[in-house]
C-alpha positions in Angstrom: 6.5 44.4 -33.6 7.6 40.8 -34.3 6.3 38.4 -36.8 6.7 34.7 -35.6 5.9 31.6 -36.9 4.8 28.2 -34.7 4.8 24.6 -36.6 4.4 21.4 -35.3 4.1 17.4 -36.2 2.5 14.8 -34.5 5.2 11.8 -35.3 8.6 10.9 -35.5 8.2 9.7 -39.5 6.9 13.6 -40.1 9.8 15.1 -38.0 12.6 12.7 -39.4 11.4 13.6 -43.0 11.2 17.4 -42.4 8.2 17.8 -45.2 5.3 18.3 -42.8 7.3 21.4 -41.4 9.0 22.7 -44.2 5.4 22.9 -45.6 4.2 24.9 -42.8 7.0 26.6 -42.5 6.5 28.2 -46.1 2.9 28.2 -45.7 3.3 31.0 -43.0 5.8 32.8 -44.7 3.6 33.4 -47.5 1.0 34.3 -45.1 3.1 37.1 -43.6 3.7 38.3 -47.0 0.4 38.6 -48.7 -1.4 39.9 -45.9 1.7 42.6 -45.6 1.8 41.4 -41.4 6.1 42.2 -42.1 9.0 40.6 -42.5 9.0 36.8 -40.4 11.1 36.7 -37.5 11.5 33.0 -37.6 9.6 29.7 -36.5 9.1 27.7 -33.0 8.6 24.6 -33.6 7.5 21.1 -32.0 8.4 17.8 -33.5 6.8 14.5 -32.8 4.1 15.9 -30.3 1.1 14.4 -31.0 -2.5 16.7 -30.4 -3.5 14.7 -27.6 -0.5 16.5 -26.0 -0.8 19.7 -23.8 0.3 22.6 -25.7 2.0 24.3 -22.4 4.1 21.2 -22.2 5.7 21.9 -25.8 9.0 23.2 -25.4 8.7 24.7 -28.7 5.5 26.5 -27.6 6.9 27.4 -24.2 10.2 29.2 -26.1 7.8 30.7 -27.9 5.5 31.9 -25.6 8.6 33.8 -23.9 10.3 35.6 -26.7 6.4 37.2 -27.7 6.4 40.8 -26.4 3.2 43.0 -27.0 2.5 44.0 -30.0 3.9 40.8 -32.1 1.3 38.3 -34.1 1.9 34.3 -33.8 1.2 32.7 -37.2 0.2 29.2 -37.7 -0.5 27.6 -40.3 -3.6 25.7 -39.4 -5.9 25.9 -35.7 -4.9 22.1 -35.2 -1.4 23.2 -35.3 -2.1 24.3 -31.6 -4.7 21.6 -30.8 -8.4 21.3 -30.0 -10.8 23.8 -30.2 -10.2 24.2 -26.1 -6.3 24.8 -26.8 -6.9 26.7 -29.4 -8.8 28.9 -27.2 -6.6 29.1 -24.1 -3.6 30.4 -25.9 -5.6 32.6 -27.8 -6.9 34.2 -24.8 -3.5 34.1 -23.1 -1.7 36.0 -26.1 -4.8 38.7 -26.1 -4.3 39.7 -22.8 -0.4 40.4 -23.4 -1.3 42.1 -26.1 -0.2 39.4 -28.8 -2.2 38.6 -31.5 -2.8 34.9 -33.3 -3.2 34.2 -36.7 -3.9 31.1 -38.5 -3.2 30.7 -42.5 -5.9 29.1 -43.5 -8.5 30.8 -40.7 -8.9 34.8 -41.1 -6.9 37.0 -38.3 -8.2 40.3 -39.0 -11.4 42.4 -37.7 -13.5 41.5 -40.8 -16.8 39.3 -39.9 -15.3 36.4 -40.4 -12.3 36.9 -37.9 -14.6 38.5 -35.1 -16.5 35.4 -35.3 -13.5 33.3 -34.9 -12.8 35.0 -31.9 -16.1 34.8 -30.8 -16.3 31.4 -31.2 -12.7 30.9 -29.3 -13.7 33.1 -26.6 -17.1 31.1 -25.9 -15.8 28.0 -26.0 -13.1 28.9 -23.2 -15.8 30.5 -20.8 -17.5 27.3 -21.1 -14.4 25.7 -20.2 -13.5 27.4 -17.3 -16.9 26.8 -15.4 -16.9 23.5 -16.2 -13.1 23.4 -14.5 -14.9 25.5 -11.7 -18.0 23.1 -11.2 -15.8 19.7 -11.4 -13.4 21.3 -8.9 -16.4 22.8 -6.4 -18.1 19.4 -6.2 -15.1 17.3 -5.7 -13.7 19.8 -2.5 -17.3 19.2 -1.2 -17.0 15.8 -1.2 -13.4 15.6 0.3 -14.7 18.1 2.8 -17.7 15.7 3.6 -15.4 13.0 4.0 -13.2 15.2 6.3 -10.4 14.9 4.4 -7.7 18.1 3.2 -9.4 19.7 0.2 -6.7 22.4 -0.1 -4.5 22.6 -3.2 -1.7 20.2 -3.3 1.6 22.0 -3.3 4.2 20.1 -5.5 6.9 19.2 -2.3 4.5 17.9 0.0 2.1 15.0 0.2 -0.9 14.2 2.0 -1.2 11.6 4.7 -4.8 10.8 6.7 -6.2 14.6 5.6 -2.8 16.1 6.1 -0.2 17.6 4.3 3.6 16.9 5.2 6.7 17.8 3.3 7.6 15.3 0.8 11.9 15.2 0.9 12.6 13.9 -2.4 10.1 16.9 -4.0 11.4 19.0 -1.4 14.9 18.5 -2.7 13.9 19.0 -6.4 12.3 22.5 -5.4 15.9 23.6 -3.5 17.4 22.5 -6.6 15.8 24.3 -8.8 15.4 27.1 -6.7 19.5 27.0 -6.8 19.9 26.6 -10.3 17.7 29.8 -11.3 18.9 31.7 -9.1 22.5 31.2 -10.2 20.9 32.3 -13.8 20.4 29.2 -15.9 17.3 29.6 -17.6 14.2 28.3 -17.2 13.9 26.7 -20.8 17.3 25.2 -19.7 16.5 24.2 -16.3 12.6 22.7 -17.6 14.6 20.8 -20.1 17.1 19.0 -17.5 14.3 17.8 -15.6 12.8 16.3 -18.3 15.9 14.4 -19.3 16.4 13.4 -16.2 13.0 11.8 -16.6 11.6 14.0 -13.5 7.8 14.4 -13.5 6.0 18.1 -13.1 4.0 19.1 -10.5 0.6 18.2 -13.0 2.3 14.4 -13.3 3.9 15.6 -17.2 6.6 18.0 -18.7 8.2 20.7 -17.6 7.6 24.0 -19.1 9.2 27.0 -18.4 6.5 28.6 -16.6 6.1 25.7 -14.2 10.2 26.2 -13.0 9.6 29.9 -13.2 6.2 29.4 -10.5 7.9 26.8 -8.5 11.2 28.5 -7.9 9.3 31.6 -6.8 7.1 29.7 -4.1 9.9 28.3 -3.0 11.9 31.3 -2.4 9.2 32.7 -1.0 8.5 29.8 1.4 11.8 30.3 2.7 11.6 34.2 3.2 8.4 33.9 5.3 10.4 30.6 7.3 13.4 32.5 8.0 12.4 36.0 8.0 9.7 36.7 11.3 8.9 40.3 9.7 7.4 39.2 6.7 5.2 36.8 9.0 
């Protein structure tokens, strides 16, 4: 069972200077101490990513979220750290269901009142969430399908032209390339942070994460096995 630490500062002034992380950086270490949580593996960390940006498109986040096995605890050293309230619940929810738990120094962590109502809080505010997301996306498929236009999912690779969906070739390209590069075993956090050099735009329009290589190669292997492959069909 590992004991990591995440820190993060909004602008390139805090990340030059090092002061805003150092502070956190200490702040959990104490933490991990005086609550006896065990010796800190070490600290992921995001510099000069503002709260108004997505936590899954962090790549200090996303390294994080794939070196956590079950049974570790993720310290930070305040909730803001991660983002809003609605962040703050999505990766708390996420980690819980690996069996990872989240602390936050200056919030309690532990099954006392006050840390069951944290959770309650966290877990509340996600359900609410995720109908809203549910509502927003039922109403505007109704109206697409009222309009007789395609309502399905768009899949990064194609685009859709007069209700239909055709294969895009420049995304198509991206998604052999990719496809190529994982399988010749570059990682994912490599491969996610190539594309974003390159200046090349996720499916959702932002950053890659290493979750989004990892779901795209897949589909796209798996698009080719059902093309070229009549007994999986």
């Amino acid at each position: 069972m590992a004991i990591y630490g995440y820190l993060r500062v909004s602008s390139e002034k805090q990340a030059e200077s090092g002061a805003g992380i150092d502070a956190q950086r200490q702040d959990v270490k104490n933490f991990t101490g005086t609550h006896g949580l065990g010796d800190l593996v070490g600290c992921f960390e995001d510099r000069a990513y503002g709260r108004e940006s997505s936590p899954w498109d962090r790549p200090g986040l996303s390294a994080l979220l794939s070196a956590v096995q079950r049974g570790d605890t993720v310290v930070v050293a305040k909730w803001d750290r991660i983002g809003g309230v609605v962040e703050i619940a999505m990766l708390e929810r996420e980690l819980t269901r690996r069996g990872v738990k989240l602390c936050s120094v200056a919030g309690a962590c532990d099954d006392s009142p006050e840390g069951r109502f944290m959770r309650d809080i966290l877990a509340s505010v996600s359900g609410f969430e995720l109908r809203m997301i549910r509502s927003r996306t039922k109403a505007a498929l109704k109206a697409k399908r009222e309009k007789g236009e395609a309502y399905c999912r768009r899949k990064y690779g194609f685009r859709s032209v007069e209700g239909r969906f055709i294969a895009d070739a420049e995304e198509q390209a991206i998604l052999k390339e990719i496809a190529e590069t994982v399988a010749r075993g570059v990682s994912l956090n490599a491969v996610a942070q190539d594309l974003n050099q390159r200046g090349i735009r996720s499916p959702n329009g932002g950053r890659w994460a290493h979750s989004t290589v990892k779901r795209v190669a897949e589909r796209f292997r798996a698009a080719q096995a059902w093309a070229f492959n009549p007994s999986v069909k």
